[in-house]
Backbone as numpy.savetxt, mean C-alpha at the origin, in Angstrom:
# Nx Ny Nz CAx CAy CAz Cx Cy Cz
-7.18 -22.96 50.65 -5.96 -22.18 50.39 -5.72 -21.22 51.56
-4.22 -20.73 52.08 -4.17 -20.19 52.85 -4.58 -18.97 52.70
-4.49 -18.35 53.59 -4.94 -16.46 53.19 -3.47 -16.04 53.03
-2.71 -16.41 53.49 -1.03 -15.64 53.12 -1.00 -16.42 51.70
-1.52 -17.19 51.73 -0.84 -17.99 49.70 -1.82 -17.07 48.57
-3.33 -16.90 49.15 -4.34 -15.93 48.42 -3.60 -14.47 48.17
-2.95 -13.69 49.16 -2.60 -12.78 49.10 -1.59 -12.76 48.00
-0.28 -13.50 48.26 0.34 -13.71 47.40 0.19 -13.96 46.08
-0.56 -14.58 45.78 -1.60 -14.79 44.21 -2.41 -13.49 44.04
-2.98 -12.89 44.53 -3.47 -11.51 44.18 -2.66 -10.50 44.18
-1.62 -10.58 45.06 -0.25 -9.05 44.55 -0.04 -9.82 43.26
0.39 -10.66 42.68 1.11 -11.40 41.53 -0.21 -10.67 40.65
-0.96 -11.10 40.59 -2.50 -11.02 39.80 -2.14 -9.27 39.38
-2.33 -8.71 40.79 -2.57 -6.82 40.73 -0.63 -6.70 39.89
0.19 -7.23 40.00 0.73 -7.02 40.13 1.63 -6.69 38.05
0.83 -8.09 37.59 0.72 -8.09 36.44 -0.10 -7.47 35.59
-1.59 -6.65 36.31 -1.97 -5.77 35.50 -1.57 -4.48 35.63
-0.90 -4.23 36.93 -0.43 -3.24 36.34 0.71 -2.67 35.35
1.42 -4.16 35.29 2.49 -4.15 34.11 1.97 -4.06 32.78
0.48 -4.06 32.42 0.26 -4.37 31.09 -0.53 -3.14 30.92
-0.70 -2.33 32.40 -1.53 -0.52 32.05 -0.23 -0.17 31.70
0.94 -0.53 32.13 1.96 0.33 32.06 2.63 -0.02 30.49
2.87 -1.00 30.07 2.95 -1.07 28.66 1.90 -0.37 27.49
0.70 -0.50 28.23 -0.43 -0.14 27.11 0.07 1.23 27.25
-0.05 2.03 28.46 0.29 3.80 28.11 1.78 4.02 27.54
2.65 3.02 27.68 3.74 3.47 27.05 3.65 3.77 25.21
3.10 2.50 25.10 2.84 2.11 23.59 1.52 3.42 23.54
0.95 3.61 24.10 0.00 4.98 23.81 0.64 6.10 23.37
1.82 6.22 24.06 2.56 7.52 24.33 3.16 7.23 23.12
4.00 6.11 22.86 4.49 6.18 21.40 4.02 6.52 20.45
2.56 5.72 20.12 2.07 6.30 19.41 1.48 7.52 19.03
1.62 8.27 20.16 1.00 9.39 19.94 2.33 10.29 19.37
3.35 10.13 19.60 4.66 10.30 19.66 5.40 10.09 18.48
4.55 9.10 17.91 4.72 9.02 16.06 3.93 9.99 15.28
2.56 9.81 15.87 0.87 11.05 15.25 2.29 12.10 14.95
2.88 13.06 15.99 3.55 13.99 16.06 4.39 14.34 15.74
5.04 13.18 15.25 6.63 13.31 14.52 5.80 13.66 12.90
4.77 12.72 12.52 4.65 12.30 11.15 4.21 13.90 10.86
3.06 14.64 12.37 2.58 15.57 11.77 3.42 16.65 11.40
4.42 16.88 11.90 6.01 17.80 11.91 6.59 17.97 10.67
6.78 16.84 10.41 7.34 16.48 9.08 6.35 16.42 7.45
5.13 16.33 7.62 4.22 16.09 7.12 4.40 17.79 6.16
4.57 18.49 6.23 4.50 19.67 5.38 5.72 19.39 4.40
7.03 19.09 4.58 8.42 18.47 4.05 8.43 17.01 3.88
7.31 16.05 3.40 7.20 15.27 2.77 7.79 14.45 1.31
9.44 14.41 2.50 10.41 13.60 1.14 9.87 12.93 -0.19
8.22 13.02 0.12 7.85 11.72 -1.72 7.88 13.26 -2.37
7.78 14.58 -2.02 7.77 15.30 -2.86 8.63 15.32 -3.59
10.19 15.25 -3.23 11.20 14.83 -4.30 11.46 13.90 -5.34
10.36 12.68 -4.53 10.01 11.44 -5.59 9.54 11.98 -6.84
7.92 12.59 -6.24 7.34 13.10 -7.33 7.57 14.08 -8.13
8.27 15.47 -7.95 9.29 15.83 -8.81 10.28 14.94 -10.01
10.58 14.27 -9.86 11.46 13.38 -10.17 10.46 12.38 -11.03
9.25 12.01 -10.67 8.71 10.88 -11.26 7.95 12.11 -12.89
7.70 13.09 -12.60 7.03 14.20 -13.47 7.52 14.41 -14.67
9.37 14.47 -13.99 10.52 14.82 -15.32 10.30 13.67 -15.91
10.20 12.49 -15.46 10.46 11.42 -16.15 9.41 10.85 -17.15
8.28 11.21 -16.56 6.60 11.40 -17.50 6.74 12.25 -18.48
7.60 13.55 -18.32 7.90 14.32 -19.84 8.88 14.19 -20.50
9.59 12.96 -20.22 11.01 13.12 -21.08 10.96 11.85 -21.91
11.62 12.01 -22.86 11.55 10.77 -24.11 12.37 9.99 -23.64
11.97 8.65 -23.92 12.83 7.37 -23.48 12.73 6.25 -24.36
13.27 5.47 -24.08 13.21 3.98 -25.08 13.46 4.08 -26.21
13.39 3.01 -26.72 13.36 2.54 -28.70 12.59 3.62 -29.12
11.18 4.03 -28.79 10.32 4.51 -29.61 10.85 6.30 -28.95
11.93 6.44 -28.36 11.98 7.79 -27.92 10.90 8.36 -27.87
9.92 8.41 -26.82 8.53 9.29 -26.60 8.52 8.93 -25.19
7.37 10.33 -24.60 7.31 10.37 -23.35 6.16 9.61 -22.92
5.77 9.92 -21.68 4.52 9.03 -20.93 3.29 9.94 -21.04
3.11 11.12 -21.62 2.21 12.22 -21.65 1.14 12.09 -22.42
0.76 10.66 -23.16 -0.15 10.45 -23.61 -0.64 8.96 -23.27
-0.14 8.61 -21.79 -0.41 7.45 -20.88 -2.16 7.66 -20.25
-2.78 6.46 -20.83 -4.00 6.63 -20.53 -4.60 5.90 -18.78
-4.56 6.56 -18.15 -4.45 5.99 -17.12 -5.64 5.80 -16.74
-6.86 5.65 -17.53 -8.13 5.51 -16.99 -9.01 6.55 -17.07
-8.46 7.85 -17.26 -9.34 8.83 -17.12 -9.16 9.86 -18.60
-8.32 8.93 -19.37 -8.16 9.91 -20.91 -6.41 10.14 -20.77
-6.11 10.15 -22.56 -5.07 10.04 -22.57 -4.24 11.47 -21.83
-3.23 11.35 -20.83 -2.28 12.34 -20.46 -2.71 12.97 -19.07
-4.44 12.33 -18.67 -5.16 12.77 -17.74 -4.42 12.11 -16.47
-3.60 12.66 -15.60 -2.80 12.36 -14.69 -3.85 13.04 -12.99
-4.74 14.06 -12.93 -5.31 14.28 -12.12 -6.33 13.60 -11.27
-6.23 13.18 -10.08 -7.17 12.01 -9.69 -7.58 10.99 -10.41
-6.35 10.30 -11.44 -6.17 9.31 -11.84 -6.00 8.05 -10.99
-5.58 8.29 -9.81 -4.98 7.03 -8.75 -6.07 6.46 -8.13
-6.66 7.57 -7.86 -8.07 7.48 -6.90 -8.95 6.29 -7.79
-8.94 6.40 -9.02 -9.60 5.75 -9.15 -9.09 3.57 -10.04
-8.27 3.91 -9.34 -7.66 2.58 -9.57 -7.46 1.33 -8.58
-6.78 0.19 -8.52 -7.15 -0.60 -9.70 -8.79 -0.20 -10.21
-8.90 -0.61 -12.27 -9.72 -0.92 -12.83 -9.62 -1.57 -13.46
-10.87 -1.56 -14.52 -10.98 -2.89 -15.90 -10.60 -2.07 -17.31
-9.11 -2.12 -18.17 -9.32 -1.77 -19.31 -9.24 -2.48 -20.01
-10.39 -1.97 -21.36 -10.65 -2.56 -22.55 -10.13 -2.75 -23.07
-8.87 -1.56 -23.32 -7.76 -1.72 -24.22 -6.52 -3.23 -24.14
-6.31 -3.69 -22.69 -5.75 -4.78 -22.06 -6.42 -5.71 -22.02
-7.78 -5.74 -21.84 -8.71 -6.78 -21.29 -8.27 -6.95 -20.05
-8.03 -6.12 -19.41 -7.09 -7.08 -17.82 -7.65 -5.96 -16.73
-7.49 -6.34 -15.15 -7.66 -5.24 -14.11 -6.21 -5.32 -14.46
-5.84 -3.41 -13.85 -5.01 -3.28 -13.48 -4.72 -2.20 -12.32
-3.47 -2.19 -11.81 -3.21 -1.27 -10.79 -2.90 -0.41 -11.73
-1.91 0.43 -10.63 -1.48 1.87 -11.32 -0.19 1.49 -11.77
0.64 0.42 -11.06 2.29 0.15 -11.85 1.85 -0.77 -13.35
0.70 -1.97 -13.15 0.87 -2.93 -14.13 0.05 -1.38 -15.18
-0.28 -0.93 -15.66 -1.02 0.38 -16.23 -0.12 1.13 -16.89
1.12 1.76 -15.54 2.29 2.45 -16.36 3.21 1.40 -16.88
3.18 -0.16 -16.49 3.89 -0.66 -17.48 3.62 -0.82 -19.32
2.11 -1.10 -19.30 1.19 -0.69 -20.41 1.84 0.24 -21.38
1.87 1.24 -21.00 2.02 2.76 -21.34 3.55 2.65 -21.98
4.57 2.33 -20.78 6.21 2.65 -21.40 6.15 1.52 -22.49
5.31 0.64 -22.50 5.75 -0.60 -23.53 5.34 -0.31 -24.95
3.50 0.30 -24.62 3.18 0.59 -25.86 3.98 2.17 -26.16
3.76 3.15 -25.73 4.35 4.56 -26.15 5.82 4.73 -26.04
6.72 3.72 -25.23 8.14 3.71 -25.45 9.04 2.86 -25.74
8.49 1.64 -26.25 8.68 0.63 -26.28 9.67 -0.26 -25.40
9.49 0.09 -23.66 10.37 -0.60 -22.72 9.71 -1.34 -22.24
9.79 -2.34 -22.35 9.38 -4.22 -22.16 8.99 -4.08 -20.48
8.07 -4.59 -20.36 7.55 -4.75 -19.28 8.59 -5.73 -18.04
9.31 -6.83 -18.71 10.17 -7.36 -18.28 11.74 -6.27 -17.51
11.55 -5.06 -18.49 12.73 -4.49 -17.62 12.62 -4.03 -16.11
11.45 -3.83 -15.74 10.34 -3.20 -14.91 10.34 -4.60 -13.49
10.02 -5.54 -14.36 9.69 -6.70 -13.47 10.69 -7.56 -12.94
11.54 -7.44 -13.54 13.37 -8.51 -13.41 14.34 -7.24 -12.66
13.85 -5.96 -12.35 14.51 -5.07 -12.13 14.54 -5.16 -10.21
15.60 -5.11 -9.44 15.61 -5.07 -8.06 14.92 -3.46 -7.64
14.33 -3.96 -6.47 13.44 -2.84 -6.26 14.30 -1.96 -5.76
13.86 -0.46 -5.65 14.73 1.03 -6.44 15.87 0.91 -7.19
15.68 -0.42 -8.13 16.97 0.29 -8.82 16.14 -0.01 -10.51
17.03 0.69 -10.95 16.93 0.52 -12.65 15.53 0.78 -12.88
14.64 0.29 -13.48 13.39 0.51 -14.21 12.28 0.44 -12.86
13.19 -0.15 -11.99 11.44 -0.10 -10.53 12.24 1.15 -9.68
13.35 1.62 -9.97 13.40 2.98 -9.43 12.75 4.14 -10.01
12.89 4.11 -11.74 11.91 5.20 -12.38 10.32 4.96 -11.71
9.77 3.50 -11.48 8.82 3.06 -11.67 7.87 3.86 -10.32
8.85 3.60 -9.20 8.75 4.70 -7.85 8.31 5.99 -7.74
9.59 6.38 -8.60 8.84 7.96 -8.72 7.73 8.43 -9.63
7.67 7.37 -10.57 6.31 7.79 -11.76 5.34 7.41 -10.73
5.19 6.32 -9.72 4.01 6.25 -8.99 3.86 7.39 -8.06
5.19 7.85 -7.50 4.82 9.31 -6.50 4.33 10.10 -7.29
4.75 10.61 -8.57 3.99 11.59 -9.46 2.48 11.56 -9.35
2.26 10.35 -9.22 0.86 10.02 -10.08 -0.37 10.46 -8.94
0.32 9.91 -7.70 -0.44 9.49 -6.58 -0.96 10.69 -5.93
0.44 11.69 -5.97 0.06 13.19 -5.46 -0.77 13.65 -5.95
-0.94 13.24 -7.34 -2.24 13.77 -8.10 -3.44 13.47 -7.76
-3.61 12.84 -7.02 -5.35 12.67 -6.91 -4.72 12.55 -4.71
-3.82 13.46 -3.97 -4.05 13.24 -2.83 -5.65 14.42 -2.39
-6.17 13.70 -1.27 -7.37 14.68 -1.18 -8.67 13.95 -1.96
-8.27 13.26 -2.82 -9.63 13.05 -4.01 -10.33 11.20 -2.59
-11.32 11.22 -3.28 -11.98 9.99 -2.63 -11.55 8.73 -4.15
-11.54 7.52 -2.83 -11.47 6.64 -3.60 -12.67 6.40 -4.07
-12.46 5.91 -5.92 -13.64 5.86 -6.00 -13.13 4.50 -7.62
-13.11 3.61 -7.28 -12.65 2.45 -8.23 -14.42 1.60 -8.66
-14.27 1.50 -9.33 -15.52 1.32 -10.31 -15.81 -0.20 -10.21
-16.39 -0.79 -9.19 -16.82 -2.55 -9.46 -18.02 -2.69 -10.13
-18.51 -2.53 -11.01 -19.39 -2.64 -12.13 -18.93 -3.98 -13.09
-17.49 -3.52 -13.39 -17.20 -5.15 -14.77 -17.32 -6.01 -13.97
-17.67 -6.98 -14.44 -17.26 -8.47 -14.15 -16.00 -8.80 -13.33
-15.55 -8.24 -14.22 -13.82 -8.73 -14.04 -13.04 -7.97 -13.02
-13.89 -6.84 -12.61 -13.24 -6.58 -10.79 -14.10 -6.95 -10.19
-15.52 -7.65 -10.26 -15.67 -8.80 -8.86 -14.90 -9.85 -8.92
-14.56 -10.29 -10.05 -13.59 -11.36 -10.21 -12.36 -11.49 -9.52
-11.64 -10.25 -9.51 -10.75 -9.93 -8.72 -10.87 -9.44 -7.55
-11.80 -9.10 -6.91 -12.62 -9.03 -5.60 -12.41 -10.01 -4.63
-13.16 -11.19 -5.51 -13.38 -11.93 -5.14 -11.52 -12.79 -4.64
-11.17 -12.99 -5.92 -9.87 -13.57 -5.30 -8.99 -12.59 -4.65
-9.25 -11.54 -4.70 -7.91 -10.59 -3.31 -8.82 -11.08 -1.98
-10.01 -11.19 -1.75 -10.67 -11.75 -0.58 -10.49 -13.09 0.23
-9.85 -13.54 -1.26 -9.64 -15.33 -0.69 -7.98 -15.16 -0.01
-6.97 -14.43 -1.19 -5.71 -14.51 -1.00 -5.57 -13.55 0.43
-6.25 -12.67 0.83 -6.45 -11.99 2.35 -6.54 -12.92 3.17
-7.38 -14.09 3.16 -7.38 -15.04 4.12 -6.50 -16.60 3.66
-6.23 -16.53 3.04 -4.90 -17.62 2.43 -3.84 -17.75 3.79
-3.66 -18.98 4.18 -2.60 -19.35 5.20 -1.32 -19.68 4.54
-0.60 -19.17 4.63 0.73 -20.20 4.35 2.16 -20.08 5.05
2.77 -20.51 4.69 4.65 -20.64 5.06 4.51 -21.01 6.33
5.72 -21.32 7.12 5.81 -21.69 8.29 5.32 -21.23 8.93
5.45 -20.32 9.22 4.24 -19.31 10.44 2.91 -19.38 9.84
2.47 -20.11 9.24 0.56 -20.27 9.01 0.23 -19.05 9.20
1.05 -17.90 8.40 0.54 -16.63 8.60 -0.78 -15.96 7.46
-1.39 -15.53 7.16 -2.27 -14.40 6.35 -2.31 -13.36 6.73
-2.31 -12.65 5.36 -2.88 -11.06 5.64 -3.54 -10.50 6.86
-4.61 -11.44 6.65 -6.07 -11.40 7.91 -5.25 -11.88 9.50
-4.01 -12.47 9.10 -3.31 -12.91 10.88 -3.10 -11.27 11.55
-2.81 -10.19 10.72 -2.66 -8.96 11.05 -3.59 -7.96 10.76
-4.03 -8.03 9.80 -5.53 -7.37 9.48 -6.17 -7.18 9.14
-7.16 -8.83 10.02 -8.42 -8.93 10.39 -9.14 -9.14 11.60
-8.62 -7.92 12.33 -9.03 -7.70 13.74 -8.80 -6.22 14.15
-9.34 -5.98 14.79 -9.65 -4.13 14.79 -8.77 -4.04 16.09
-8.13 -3.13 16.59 -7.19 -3.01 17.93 -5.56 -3.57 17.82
-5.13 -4.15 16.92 -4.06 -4.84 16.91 -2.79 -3.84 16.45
-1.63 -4.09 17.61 -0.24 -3.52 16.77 0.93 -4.14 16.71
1.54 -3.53 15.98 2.40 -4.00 15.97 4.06 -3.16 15.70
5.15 -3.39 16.69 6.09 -2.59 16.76 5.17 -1.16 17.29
4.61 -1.18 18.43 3.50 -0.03 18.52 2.74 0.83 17.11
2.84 -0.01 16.70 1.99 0.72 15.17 0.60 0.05 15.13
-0.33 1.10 15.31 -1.36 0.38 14.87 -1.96 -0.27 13.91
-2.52 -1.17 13.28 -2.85 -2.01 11.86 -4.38 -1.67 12.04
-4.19 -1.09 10.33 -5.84 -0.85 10.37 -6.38 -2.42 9.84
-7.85 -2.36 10.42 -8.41 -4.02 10.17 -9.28 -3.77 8.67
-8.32 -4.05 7.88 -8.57 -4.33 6.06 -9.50 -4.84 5.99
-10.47 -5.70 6.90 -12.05 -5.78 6.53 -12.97 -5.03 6.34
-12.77 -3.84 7.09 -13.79 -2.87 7.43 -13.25 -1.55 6.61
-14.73 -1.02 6.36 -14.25 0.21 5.45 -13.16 0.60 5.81
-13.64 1.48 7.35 -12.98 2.38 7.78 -10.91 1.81 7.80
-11.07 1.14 8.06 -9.57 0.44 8.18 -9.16 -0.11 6.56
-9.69 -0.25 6.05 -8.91 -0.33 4.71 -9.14 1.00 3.63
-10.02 2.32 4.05 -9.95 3.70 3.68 -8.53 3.98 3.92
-7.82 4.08 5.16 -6.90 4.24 6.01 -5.46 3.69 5.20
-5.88 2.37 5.44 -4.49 1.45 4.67 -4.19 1.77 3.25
-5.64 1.41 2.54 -5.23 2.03 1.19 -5.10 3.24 1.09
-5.82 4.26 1.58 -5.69 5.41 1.21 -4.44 6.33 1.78
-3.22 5.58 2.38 -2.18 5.93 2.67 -0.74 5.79 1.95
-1.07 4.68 0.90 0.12 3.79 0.26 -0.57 4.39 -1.15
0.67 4.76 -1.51 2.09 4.42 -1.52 2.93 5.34 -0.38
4.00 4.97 0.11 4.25 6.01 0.93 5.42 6.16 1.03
6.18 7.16 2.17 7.70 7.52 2.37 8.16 6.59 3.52
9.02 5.99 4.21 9.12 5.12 4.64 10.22 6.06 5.56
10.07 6.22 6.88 10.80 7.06 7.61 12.30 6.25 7.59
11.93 5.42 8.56 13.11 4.04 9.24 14.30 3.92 8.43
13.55 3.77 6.66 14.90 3.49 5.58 14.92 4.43 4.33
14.04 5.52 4.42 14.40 6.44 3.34 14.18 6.35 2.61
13.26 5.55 2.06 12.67 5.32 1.07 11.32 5.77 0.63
11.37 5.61 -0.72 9.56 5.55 -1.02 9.18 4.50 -1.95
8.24 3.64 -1.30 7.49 2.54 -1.16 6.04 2.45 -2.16
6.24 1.82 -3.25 4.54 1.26 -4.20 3.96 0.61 -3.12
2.93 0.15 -4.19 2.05 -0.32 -3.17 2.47 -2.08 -3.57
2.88 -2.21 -5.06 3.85 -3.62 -4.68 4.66 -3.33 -3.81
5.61 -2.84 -4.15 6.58 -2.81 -3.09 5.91 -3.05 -1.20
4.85 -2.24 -1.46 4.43 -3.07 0.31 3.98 -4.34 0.33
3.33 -4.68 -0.64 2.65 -6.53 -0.67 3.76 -6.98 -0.67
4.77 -6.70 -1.48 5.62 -8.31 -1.53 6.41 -8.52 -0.24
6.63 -7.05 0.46 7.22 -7.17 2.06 6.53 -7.46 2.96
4.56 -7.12 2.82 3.96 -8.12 3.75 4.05 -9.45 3.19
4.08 -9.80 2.69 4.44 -11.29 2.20 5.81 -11.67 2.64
6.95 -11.38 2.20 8.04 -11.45 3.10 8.25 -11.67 4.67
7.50 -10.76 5.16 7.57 -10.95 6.75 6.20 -11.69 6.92
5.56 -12.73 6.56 4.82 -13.77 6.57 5.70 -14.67 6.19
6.75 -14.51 6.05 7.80 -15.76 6.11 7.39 -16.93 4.52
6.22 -16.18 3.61 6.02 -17.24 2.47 6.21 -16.70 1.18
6.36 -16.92 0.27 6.96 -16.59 -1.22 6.13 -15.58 -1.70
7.20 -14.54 -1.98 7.04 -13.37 -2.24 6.58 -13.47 -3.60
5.48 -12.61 -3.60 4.79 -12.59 -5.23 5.49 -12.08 -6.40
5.05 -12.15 -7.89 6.22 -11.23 -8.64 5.42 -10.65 -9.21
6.45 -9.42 -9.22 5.85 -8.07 -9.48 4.80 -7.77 -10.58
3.41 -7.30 -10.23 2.65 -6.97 -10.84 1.53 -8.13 -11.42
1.92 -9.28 -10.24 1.11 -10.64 -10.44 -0.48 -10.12 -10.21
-1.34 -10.93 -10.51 -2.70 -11.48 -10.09 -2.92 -10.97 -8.89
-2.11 -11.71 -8.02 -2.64 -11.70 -6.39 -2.24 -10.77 -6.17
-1.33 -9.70 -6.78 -1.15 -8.18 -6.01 -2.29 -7.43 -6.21
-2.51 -7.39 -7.48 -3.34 -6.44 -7.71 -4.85 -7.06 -7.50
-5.47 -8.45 -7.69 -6.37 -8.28 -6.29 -6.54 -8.28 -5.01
-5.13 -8.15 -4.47 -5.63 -7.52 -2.96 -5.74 -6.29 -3.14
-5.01 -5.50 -4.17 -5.80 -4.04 -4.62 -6.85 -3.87 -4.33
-7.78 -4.56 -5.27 -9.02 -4.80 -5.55 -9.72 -4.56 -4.23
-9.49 -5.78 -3.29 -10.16 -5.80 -2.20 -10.19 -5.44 -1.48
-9.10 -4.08 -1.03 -8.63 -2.80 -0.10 -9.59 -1.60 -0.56
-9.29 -1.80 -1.81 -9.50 -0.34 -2.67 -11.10 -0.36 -2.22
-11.85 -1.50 -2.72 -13.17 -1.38 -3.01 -13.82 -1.41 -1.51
-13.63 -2.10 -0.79 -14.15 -2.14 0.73 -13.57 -1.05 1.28
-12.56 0.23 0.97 -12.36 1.38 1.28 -13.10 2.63 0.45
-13.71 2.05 -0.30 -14.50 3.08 -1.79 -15.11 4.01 -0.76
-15.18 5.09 -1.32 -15.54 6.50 -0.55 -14.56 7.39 0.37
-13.85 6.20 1.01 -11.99 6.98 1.80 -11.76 8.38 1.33
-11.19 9.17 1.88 -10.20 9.68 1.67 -8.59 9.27 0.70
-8.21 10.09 -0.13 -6.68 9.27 -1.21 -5.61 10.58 0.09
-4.86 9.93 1.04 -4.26 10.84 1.49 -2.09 10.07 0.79
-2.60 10.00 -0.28 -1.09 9.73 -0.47 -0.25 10.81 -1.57
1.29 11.06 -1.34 2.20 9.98 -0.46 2.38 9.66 1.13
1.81 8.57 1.15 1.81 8.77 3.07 2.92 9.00 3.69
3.19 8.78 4.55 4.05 9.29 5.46 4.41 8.13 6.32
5.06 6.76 6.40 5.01 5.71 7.62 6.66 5.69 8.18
6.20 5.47 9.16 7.92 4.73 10.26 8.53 4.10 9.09
């Protein structure tokens, strides 16, 4: 090879890494540039209005059976709403079933108010019964922010569900042969300069779970933690789960528990 053609191949070479220091510090700078926005805003934390809002709605009578949610057993005794979240998904006896914290308050309005779980589930997300459903989860969640996760795999029946949120994490499907694990199950990865915590590892699924449910800068919203599965599922381009299925709530399972000990820092705060 010539030495003028070598040269030329090595400016190209130098020439392209320095295009990719220069992207990496940009995307550094962003991100740091988000850390700073979120921390700004972070004292005026719009889910507080959620949760306001989700509180009235926990004390006010509703449905057929006109009664409130104030004797909703959420795992920790009836009406016990304090670091109730933290410790969810679990196994109740009363259901025989795991549940999250939405399939739980559906429990609750059906038996203590008699509103059909179906209004909840057929309902477009923030509106009608998954808009109350929003703010009863901001209520709930603020309640145990600060507390450690601490979800109980002892039954059977949350290794059971362990076990399958572990499989459905690595499940391929839809056109893009995408999974959960295509985004995070690898430590370093972003995306839209956002970093993805890697949901294998404690530390990265402390993080993930212990951030959601959250306020959603971009569209103003505030976001369950269905509400985030069925949109990572969505932007995996494959059929969106329905609400309060199996496979949501064991990928619960398998966030929650491989994050056990985390920090509960929700309502989070995301782009």
């Amino acid at each position: 090879m010539r030495q003028g053609t070598r040269f030329a191949l090595l400016a190209s070479a130098l020439a392209v890494v320095g295009l990719a220091g220069a992207t990496a510090a940009r995307a550094d700078k962003s991100t740091d540039e988000i850390a700073r926005y979120r921390e700004m805003i972070a004292d005026g934390n719009p889910s507080e209005l959620y949760a306001a809002q989700g509180e009235e709605i926990w004390k006010t009578k509703r449905g057929p059976k006109n009664a409130s949610l104030e004797k909703c057993d959420l795992g920790l005794g009836a009406g016990v709403v304090k670091g109730a979240s933290a410790q969810l998904p679990r196994y109740f006896k009363d259901t025989g079933k795991v549940q999250d914290l939405e399939t739980r308050l559906m429990t609750c309005m059906q038996d203590l108010q008699g509103i059909e779980p179906k209004e909840v589930i057929n309902a477009q997300w923030l509106k009608g019964e998954r808009e109350k459903m929003a703010a009863l989860v901001a209520y709930v969640v603020t309640e145990s922010n600060g507390a450690k996760i601490k979800v109980d795999m002892r039954p059977a029946e949350m290794k059971k569900m362990y076990e399958l949120g572990k499989m459905a994490f690595y499940y391929r499907s839809g056109p893009m042969d995408f999974a959960c694990s295509t985004c995070h199950g690898e430590s370093g990865k972003r995306i839209r300069l956002q970093d993805l915590p890697d949901l294998r590892k404690h530390e990265g699924a402390a993080a993930g779970w212990g951030s959601w449910p959250a306020y959603r800068v971009s569209n103003g919203q505030f976001w369950t933690m269905q509400h985030r599965l069925n949109d990572c599922y969505r932007q995996q381009r494959t059929a969106e789960p329905i609400y309060g299925s199996d496979v949501t709530i064991a990928l619960s399972v398998y966030m929650a528990a491989t994050g056990n000990g985390g920090t509960v820092l929700t309502p989070g705060l995301k782009r």
